[in-house]
C-alpha positions as CSV (number, residue, x, y, z in Angstrom):
1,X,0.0,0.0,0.0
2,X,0.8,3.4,-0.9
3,X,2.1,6.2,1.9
4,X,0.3,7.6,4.2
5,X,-0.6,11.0,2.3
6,X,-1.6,9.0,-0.3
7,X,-4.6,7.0,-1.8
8,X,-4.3,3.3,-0.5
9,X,-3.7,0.9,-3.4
10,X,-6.6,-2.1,-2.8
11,X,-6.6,-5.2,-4.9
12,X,-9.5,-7.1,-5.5
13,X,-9.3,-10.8,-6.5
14,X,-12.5,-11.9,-8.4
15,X,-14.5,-9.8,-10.9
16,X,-18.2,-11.2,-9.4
17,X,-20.7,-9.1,-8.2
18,X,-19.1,-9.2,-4.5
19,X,-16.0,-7.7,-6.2
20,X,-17.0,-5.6,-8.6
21,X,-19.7,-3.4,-6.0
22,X,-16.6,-3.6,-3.7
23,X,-14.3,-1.9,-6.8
24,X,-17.2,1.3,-6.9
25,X,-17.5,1.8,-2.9
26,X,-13.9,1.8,-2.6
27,X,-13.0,4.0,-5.6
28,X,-15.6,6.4,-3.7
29,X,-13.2,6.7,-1.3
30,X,-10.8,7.7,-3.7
31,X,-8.4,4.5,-3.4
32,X,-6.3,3.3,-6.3
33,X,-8.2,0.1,-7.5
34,X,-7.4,-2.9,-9.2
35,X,-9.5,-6.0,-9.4
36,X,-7.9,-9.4,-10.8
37,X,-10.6,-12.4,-12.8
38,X,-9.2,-15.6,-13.6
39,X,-11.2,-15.9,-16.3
40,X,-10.9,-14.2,-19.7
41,X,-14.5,-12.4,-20.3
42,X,-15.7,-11.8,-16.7
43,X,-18.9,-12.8,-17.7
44,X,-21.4,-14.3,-15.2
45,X,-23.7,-17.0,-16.4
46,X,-27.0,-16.4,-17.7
47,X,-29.5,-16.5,-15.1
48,X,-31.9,-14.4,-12.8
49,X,-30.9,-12.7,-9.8
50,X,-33.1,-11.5,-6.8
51,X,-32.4,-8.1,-5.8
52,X,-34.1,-7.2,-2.6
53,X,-34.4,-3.8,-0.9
54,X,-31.2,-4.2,1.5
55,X,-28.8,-4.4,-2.0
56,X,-31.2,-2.6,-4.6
57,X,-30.1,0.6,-2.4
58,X,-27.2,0.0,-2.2
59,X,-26.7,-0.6,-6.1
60,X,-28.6,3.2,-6.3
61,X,-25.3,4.7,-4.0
62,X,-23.0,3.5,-6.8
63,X,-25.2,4.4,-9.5
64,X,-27.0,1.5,-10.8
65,X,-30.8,1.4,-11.1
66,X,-31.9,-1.8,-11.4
67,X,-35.3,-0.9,-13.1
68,X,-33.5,0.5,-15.6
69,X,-31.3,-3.0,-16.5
70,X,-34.6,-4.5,-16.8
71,X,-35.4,-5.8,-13.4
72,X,-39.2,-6.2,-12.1
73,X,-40.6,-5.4,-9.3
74,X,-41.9,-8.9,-7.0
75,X,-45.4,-8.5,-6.7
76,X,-46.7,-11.6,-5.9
77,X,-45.5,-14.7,-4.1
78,X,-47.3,-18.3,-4.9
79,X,-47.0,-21.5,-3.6
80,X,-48.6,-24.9,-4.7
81,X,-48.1,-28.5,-3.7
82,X,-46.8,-30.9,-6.4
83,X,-50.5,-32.4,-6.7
84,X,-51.4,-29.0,-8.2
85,X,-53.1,-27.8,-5.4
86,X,-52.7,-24.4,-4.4
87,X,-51.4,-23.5,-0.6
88,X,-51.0,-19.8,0.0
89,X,-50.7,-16.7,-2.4
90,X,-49.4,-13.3,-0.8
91,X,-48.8,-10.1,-2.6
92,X,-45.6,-8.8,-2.0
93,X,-46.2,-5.5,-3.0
94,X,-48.8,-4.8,-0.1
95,X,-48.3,-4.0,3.6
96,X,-44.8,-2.5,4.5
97,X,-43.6,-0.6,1.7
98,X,-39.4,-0.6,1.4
99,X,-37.5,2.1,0.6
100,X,-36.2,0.8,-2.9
101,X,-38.5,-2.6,-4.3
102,X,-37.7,-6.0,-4.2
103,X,-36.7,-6.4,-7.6
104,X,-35.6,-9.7,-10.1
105,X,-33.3,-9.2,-12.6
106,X,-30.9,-11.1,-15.2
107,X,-27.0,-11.6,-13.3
108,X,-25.6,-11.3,-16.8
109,X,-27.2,-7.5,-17.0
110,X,-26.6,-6.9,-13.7
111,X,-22.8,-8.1,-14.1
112,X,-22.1,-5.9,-17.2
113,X,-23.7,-2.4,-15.4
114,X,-21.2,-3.7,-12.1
115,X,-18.5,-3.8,-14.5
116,X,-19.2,-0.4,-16.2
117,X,-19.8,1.3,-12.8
118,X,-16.8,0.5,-11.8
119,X,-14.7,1.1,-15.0
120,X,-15.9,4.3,-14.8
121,X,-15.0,5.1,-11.0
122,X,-11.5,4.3,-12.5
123,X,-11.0,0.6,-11.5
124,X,-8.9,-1.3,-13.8
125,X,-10.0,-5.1,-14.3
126,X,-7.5,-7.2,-15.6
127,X,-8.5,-10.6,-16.8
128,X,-7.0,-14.3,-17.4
129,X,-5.1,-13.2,-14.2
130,X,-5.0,-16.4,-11.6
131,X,-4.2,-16.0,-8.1
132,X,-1.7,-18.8,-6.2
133,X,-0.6,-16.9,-3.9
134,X,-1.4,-14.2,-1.4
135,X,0.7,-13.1,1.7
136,X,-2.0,-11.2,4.4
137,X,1.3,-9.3,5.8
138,X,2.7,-7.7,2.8
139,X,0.2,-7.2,1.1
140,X,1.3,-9.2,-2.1
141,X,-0.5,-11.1,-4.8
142,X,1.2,-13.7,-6.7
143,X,0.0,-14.7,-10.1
144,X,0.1,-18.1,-12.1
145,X,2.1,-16.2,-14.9
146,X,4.7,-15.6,-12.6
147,X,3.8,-11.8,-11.6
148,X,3.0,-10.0,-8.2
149,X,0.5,-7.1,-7.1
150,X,1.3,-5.2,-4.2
151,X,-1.8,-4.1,-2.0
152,X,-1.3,-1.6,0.6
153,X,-9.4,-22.5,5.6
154,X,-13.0,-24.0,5.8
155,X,-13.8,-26.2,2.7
156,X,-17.5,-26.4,1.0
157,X,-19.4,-29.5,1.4
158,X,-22.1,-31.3,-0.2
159,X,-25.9,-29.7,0.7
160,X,-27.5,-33.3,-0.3
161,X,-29.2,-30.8,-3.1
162,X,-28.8,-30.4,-6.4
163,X,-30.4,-28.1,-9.0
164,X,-31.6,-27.6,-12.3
165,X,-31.4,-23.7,-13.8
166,X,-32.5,-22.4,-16.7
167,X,-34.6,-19.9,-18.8
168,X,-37.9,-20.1,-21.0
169,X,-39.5,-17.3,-23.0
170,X,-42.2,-16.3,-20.8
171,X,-44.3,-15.8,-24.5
172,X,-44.0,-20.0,-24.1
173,X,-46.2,-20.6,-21.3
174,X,-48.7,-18.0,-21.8
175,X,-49.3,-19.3,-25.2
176,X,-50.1,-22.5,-23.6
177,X,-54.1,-23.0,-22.4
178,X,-52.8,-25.5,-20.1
179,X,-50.0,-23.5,-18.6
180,X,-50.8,-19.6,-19.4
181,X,-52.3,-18.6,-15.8
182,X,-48.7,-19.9,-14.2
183,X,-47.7,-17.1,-15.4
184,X,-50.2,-14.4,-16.0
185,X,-48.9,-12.3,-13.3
186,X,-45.6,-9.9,-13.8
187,X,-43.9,-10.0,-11.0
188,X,-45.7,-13.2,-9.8
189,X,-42.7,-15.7,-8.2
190,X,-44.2,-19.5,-7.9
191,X,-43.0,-22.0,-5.9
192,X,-44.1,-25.9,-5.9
193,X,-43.2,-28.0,-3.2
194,X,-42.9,-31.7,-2.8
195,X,-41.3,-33.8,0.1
196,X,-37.9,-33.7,-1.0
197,X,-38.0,-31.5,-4.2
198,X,-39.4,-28.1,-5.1
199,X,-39.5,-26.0,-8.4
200,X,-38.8,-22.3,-8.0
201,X,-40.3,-19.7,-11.4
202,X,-40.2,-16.4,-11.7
203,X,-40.2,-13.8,-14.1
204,X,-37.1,-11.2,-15.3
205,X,-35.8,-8.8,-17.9
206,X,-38.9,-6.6,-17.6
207,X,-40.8,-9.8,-17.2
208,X,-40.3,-11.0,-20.3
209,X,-38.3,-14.4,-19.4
210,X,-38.7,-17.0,-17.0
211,X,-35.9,-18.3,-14.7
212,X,-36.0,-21.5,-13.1
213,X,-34.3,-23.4,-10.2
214,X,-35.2,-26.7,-9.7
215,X,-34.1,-28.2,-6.5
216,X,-33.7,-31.9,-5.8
217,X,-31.8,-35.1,-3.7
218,X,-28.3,-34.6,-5.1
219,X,-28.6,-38.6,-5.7
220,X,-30.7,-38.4,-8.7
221,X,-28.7,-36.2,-10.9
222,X,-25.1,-37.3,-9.6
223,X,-23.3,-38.3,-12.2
224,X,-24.1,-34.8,-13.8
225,X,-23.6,-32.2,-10.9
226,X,-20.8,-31.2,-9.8
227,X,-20.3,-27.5,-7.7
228,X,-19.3,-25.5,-11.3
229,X,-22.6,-23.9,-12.5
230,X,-21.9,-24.5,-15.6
231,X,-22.8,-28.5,-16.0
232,X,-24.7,-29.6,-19.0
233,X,-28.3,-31.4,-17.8
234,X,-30.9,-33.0,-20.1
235,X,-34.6,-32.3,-20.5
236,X,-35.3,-36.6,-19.9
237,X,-33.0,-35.7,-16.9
238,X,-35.4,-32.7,-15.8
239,X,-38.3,-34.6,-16.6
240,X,-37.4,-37.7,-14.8
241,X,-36.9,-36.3,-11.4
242,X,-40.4,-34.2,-11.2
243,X,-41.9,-36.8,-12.9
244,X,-44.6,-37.5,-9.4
245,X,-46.1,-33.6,-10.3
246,X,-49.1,-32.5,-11.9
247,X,-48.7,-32.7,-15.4
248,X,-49.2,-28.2,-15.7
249,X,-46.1,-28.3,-14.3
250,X,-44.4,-31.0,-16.2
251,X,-45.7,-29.1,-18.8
252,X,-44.0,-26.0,-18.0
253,X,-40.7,-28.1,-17.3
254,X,-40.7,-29.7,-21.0
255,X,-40.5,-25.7,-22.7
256,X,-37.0,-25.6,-21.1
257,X,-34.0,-26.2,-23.9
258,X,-30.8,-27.8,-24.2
259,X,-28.7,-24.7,-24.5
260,X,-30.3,-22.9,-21.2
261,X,-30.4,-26.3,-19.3
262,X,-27.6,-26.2,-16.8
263,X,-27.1,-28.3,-13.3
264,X,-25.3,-27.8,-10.1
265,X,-24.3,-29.3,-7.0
266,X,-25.2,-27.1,-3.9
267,X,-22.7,-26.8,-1.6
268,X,-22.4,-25.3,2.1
269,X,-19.8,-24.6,4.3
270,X,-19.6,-23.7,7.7
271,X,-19.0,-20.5,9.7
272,X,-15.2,-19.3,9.1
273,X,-13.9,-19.1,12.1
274,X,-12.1,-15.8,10.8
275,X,-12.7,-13.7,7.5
276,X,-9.5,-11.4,8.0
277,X,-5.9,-11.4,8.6
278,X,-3.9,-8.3,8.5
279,X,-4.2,-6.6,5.2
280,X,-6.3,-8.9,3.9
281,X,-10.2,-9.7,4.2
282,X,-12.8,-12.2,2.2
283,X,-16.3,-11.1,1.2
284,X,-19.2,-12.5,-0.4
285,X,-19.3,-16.4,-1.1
286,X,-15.3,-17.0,0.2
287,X,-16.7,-15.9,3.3
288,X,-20.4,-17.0,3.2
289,X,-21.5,-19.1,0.6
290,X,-25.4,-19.1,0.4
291,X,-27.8,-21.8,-0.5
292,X,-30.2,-20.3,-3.4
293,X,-33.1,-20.8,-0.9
294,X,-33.6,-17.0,0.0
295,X,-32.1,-15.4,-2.8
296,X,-30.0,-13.6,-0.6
297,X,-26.3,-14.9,-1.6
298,X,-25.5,-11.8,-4.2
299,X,-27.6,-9.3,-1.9
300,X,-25.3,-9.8,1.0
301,X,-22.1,-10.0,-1.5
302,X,-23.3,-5.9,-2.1
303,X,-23.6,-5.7,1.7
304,X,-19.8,-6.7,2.0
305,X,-19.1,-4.4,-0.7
306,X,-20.4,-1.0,1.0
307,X,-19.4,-1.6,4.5
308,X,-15.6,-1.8,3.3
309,X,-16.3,1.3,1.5
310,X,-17.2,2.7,4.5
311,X,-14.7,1.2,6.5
312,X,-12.2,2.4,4.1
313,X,-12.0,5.9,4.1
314,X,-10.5,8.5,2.5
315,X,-7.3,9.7,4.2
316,X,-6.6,6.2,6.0
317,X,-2.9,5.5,6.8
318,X,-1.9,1.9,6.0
319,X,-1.0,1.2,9.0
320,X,-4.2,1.1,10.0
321,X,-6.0,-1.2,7.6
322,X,-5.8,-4.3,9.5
323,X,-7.7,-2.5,12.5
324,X,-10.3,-1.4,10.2
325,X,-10.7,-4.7,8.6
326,X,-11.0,-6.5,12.0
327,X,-13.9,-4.2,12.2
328,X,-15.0,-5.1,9.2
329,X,-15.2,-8.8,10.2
330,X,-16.8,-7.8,13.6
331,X,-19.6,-5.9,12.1
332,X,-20.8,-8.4,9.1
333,X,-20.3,-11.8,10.5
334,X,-23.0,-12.2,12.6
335,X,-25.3,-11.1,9.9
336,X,-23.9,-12.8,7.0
337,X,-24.0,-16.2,9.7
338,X,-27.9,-15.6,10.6
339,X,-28.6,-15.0,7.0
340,X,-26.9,-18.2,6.0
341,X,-28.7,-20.4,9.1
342,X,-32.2,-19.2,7.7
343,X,-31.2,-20.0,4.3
344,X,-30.5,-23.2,5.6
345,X,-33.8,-23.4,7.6
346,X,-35.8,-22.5,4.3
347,X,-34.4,-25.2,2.6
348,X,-35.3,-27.9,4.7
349,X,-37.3,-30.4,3.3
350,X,-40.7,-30.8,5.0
351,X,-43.1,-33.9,5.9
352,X,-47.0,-33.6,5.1
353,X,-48.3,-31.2,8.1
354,X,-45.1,-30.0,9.0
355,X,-44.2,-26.5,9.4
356,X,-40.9,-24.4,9.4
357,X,-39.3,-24.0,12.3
358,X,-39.2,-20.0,11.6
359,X,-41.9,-17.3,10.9
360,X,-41.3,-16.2,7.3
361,X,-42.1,-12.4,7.8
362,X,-39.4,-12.2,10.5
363,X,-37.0,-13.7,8.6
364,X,-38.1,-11.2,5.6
365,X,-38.2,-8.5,7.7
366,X,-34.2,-9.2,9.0
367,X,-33.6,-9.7,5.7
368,X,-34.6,-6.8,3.7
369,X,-35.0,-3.6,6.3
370,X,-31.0,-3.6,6.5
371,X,-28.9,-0.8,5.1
372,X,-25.3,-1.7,5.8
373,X,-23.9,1.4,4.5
374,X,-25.8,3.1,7.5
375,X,-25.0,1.1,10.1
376,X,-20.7,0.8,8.6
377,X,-21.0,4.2,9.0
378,X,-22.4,4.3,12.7
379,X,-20.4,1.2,13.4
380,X,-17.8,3.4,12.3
381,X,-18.4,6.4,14.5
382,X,-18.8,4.6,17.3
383,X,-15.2,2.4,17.4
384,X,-13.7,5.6,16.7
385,X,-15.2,7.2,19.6
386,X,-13.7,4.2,22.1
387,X,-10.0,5.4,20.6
C-alpha cells in the first residue's frame, strides 16, 4: 500500500458481483483500484438474480438502477403442492412498503452495469489473471504467470441438493391454455413443493423471461452435478426427477432447452472461524456461501461491498488497515451467519403437516430492512469514539 498521504492501493481478486460493487464503494473513497478475474470475459452465467431492498439501495449509491437494466418489481408470491393444489398466495407488493423494491433481474445485466460502474469510477479489471498466492502481511498477490501485485481454511461441502437452472420465454407458457395462468402475473414468483423437491419460477428482464431453479436429492442427478454452475443437464433428466407432479407443471418443465439447461451441486460450508488477517479480508461467497433458498447470496455479497467502502475511508494511513478490517469482520459476520442459518432453515425439506421452524415475515423483515452502508458508518463512528 501506498504512503500515508496518499490514496491506498486495494486489490481485489474476483471480478463477481461481490468484487465488482466492492471496486465502486472503494473507488468512492478515492483508493487506487485494481480487481484481478481468472477468467478471460468476466462474464457471469446467464441466469436471474433476486435483488431485494437491503442491496437494490445499495446498487442506487453506486449508480445503478436496477429498473433500468430490466429488473421487475416482485409482486406476488405463490406457492402450490406438487399435486397442483394451491397452498398460499401473498402479494408482496402490499403492507410495508421498502424504501427501494424488491426487484428480479438477469446476473448477466446486472454483471455488465457492475463492470461499467466501476470502470468508470477508475478501477482497472485485468482478466485471465489467476491468483496462487497471497501473503496477508505484505500485502502481495502472486500470479500463475509468474507476476505479483502489491496491495497496501474451511472447505464447502455437499448440501444433499442439487439443482436444475434455466430460462424459458415467458411468451412460451402464456401461449399455452394449459399452462398460461402460471404465469399471467408480472412480477408473480411460484413456488411448488414436494417432500424432497421443489420448483422455484419467476419472471425477469422486464418480465419478459422465465428463470428457473429446480431443486432436488443430489442422488438423482449425480453423475451430472458437480459444484461449477456451468454442467450440461438434459430435459429426460429434468423430466425424470419431477416426474410425481401435476402434469401443468411437467408441462412447463418440457418448454426448457438444451442450450439454457444447466445443473449444479449445492454446496455449504460452515461458519469461518475468521474472514480477515492483516491486510487482507474475504467477502461474499469466500466468506459466506449461500444456499439459493432466500435469494439472498448476491444481496449480502453488495452488503460486504459497501461496508468496506465505508470502513475504508479517505485519508486512512496503512497502517491502520488491519484495525479497520478486523472491524470489518466484527460488524458483518454475525449477519452474513444468521442469513446463512435461515437460508438453511428455508431449505429444509418438510413432511406432510409440518411447518418451518421460523416465521417467514421475520425472517423477511431481518432480511430486507438492512442498510449496511448506514450502520458501517455508525459502526464506524462509534469504534472511533472508544480510541
Amino acid at each position: 500500500m501506498g504512503s500515508a498521504a496518499e490514496p491506498l492501493k486495494v486489490i481485489i481478486i474476483g471480478a463477481g458481483i461481490g468484487g465488482l460493487a466492492t471496486a465502486s464503494f472503494v473507488r468512492q473513497q478515492g483508493h487506487h483500484v485494481e480487481v484481478y478475474e481468472s477468467s478471460k470475459f468476466a462474464k457471469e452465467l446467464g441466469a436471474a438474480i433476486h435483488i431485494p431492498p437491503n442491496a437494490h439501495s445499495l446498487l442506487r449509491k453506486i449508480g445503478i438502477d436496477p429498473i433500468a437494466i430490466g429488473a421487475n418489481p416482485c409482486t406476488r408470491l405463490t406457492m402450490f403442492a406438487s399435486s397442483g393444489f394451491k397452498i398460499n398466495s401473498i402479494d408482496t407488493s402490499a403492507g410495508r412498503k421498502w424504501e427501494f423494491p424488491w426487484v428480479l433481474g438477469h446476473r448477466v445485466k446486472l454483471h455488465d452495469a457492475l463492470k461499467e460502474a466501476a470502470t468508470s469510477a477508475g478501477a482497472t479489471l485485468h482478466l485471465s489473471k489467476s491468483a496462487t498466492r497471497i501473503d496477508p502481511h505484505q500485502g502481495i498477490v502472486e500470479f500463475d504467470d509468474g507476476t505479483s501485485a502489491n496491495g497496501d481454511d474451511s472447505k464447502p461441502f455437499s448440501s444433499g441438493k442439487s439443482a436444475f437452472r434455466f430460462l424459458v420465454p415467458r411468451e412460451a407458457v402464456l401461449s399455452d391454455p394449459q399452462t398460461k395462468h402460471y404465469a399471467s402475473t408480472d412480477g408473480e414468483m411460484v413456488i411448488v413443493y414436494h417432500a424432497d423437491r421443489r420448483l422455484v419460477m419467476y419472471p425477469t428482464s422486464d418480465n419478459s423471461i422465465l428463470n428457473f431453479v429446480c431443486i432436488h436429492p443430489e442422488e438423482e442427478t449425480a453423475s451430472k452435478a458437480t459444484g461449477d454452475w456451468n454442467n450440461d443437464a438434459t430435459k429426460e433428466m429434468l423430466l425424470d426427477v419431477y416426474r410425481d407432479f401435476h402434469q401443468d407443471f411437467k408441462s412447463i418443465l418440457n418448454k426448457s432447452n438444451a442450450e439454457s439447461l444447466k445443473i449444479w451441486k449445492l454446496l455449504d460450508m460452515t461458519p469461518l472461524e475468521s474472514w480477515s488477517d492483516e491486510k487482507l479480508a474475504l467477502l461474499g461467497d469466500a466468506a459466506h456461501p449461500f444456499l439459493p433458498h432466500q435469494g439472498q447470496g448476491g444481496a449480502v455479497a453488495i452488503e460486504d461491498a459497501a461496508a468496506l467502502g465505508v470502513l475504508l475511508e479517505a485519508g486512512l494511513r496503512p497502517e491502520d488497515v488491519p484495525d479497520r478490517l478486523s472491524l470489518y469482520e466484527e460488524i458483518r459476520r454475525p449477519r452474513a451467519n444468521k442469513l446463512q442459518e435461515y437460508t438453511r432453515l428455508a431449505g429444509e425439506d418438510l413432511k406432510p403437516g409440518q411447518a418451518q421452524k421460523f416465521d417467514v415475515r421475520d425472517y423477511t423483515n431481518y432480511n430486507f430492512d438492512h442498510d449496511e452502508f448506514d450502520n458501517s458508518t455508525k459502526r464506524l463512528k462509534e469504534w472511533k469514539e472508544t480510541k
